[in-house]
N, C-alpha and C positions, 0 to 999 in steps of 0.2 A: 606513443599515444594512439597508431592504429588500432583500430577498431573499438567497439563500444567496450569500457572498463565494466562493467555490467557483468556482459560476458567473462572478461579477459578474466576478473576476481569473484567469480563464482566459485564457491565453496565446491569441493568436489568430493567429501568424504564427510560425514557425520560428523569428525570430531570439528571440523572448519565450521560449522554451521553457525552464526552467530545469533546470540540468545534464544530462546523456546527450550533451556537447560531439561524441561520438567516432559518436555517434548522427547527431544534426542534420546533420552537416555530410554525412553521407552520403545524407541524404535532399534535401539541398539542389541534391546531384549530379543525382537523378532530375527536380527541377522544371528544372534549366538545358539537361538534356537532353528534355525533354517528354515522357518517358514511364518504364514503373515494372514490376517483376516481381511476381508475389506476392510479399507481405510477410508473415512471421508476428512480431508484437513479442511478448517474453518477460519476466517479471518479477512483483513484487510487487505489490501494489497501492498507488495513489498516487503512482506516480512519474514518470509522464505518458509510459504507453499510447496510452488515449483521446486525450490534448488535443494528440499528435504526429502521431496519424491524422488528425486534424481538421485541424488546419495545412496537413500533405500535402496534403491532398485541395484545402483551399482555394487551395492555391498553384499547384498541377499542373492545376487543373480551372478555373480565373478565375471569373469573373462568371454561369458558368452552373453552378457547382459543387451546385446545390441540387438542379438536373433530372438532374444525371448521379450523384448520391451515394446510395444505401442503407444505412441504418445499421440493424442488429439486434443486440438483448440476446440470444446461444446458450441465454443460463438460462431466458428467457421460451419462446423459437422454438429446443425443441431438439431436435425430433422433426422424421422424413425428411419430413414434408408440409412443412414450412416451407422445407426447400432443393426440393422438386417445384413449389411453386407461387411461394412470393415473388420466392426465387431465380433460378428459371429464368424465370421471367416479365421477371423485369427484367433480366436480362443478354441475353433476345430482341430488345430495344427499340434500335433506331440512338442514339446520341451524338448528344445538342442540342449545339451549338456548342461540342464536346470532343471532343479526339482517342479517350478510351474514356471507360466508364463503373467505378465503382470501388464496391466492395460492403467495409463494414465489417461485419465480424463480433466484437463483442464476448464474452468470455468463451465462449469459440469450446468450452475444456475441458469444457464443462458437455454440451456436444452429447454425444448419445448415437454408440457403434461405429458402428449404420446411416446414422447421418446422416453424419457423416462420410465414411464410405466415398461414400453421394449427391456430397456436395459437391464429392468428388476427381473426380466426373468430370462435374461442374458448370465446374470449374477447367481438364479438357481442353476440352473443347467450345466454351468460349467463349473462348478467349485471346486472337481476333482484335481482340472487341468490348470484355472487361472485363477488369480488375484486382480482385483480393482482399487484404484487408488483414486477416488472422486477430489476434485478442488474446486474450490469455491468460495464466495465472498458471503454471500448469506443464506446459511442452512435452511434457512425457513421457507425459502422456494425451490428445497426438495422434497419431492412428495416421501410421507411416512414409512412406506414399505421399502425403499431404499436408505433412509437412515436407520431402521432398527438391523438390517443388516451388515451397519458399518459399524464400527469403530472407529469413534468420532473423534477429532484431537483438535483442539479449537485455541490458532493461533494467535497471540496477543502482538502491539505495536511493541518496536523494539527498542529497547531501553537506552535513553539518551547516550551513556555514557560509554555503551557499549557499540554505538554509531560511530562515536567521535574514534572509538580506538582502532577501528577498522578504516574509518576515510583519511584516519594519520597513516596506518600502515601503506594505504595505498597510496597516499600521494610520496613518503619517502621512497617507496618501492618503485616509481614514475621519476625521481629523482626532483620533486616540485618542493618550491620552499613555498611555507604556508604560515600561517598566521593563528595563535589557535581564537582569536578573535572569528576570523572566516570562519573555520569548523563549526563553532559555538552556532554561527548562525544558521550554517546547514544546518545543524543537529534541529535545530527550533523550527526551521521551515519546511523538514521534513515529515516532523509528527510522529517518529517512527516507522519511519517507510524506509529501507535502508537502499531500494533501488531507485526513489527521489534523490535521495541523499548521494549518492554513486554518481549518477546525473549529472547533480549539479555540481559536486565537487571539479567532474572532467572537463564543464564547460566552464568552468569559472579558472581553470588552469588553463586554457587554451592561449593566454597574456605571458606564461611561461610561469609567475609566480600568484598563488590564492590570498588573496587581502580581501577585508569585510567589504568593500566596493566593487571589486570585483561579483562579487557575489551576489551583492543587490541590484548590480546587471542584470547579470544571468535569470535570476528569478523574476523580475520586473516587480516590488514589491515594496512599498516606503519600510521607511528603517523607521522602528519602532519610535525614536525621537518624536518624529514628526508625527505620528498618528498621537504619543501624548500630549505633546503642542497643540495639537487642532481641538485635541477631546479639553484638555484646559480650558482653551479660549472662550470654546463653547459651554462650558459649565460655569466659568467666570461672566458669560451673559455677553460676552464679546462674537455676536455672530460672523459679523463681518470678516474681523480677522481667523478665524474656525474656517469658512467658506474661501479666501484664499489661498489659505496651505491648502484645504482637501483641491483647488485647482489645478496648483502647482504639481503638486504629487499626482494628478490621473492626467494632465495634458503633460507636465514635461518629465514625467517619468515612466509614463504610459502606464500606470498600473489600473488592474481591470475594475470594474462595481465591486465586484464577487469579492476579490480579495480584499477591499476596500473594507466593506462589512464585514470579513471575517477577521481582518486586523482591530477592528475598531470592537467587534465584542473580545476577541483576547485582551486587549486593554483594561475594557472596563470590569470584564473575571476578573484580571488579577489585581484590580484595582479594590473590590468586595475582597477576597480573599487576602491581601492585605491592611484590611481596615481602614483602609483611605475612601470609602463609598460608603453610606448609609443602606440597607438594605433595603429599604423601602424604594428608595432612587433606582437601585440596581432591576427592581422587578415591573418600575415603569419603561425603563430603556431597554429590556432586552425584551420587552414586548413589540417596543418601536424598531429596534433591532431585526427582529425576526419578520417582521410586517415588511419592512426594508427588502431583505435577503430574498422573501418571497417574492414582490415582486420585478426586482431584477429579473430573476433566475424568468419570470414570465414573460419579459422583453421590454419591460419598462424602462425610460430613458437613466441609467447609473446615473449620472450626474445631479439630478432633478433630486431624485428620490433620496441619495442621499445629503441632499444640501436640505431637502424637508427633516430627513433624521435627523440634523443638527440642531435645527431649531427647536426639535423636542427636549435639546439637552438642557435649553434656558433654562 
């Protein structure tokens, strides 16, 4: 169990990559043909940006791919010195035993207007010698003249089932006996983030064996029971008892406002979408819901705010 599992099962070849099937297989076109456009990848986090760049790079660039690679964090190096000196430095330099050289740029959004605009004409200049491989959370705070020169591949969340079979592999491969009960839940409190999911599986293994308890440790998060319990009580016109679960669960199980609200609308989704909610009902509480969400997230007292969203459920 040294070192973060993260790392340790990172996919190291294309064909490892897990789901973006419709992805891979277009990137596998560029290694059989030996060369690549700009790429910008798009998406959420955890869904394998990074560890699809890396592949690329190792596949398309062989055994020299360490002297021909530049990899930068945009959040650390996100000011115009960084593309004047690192950037343009290393895209001057001839290809060691590579057809070009290939500049990843991590969380590329973060870069500021001016740098950007630098980099777009970092991206003319050099097209003979290098490739750029932009990543990002959301394209839309990259300016236009840099995505019409990319080739854009816009990664989707990763599919539940395809979560569970990877965080089994890893924990047999750890030698950890597991529960597929626990799995089930990482899979759901990850969302499709598979390096949440990786996360939580290692810390929920740190007891020696993964059980669904272990796991609502680890994340600090009431077990869906109880968030129905509370959402019941409070629909049945029963405040009181509604307002002691949600106590119980944020003091003795320390779970945060934020998550509080975001459990409490997954319930009542899936609560419409199985026919058990009136739709009308459904579109006054996810207004109350959201008014809620808001403002927490602005530093309102959690507690307060949502013991008043309860009462809008009477």
């Amino acid at each position: 169990m040294l070192g973060p599992w993260v790392e340790k099962y990172r996919p190291q070849t294309l064909d490892d990559v897990v789901g973006q099937k419709h992805i891979v297989s277009r990137l596998k076109q560029y290694v059989e043909e030996g060369s690549m456009p700009n790429l910008m990848f798009t998406g959420p986090a955890g869904v394998g940006k990074t560890t699809s760049a890396l592949a690329l790079v190792k596949s398309i660039l062989g055994e020299y791919w360490r002297q021909n690679f530049l990899e930068l964090n945009a959040s650390d190096a996100r000011g115009i010195e960084t593309v004047r000196t690192n950037i343009k430095n290393f895209c001057r330099l001839k290809p060691v035993g590579a057809p070009f050289r290939i500049i990843f740029l991590d969380e590329v959004d973060n870069m500021t207007k001016d740098a950007q605009h630098a980099l777009r004409r970092e991206m003319e200049m050099y097209t003979k010698t290098a490739s750029f491989i932009l990543s990002c959370n959301y394209s839309s705070k990259i300016i236009d003249p840099i995505q019409s020169r990319c080739a854009i591949f816009r990664f989707t969340p990763i599919k539940a089932e395809e979560i569970a079979d990877r965080l089994k592999y890893i924990a047999e491969a750890e030698g950890c006996q597991y529960e597929d009960e626990a799995i089930t839940t990482i899979v759901n409190f990850a969302e499709g983030d598979m390096r949440k999911s990786v996360n939580m599986l290692q810390s929920a293994a740190s007891t020696g064996s993964i059980t669904e308890d272990h796991v609502f440790e680890v994340v600090s998060k009431a077990k869906p029971q109880e968030i129905k319990k509370m959402v019941n009580a409070a629909l049945m016109g029963d405040f009181m008892k509604s307002r002691d679960i949600l106590r119980e669960v944020m003091i003795m199980q320390g779970t945060s406002g934020e998550d509080m609200v975001n459990q409490i609308y997954q319930d009542v989704s899936s609560r419409v979408m199985n026919g058990q909610m009136d739709g009308d009902i459904y579109m006054n509480l996810i207004g109350a819901i959201a008014e809620t969400d808001f403002r927490i997230r602005e530093g309102a007292n959690p507690r307060i705010q949502l013991e008043a969203l309860l009462a809008k459920f009477l």
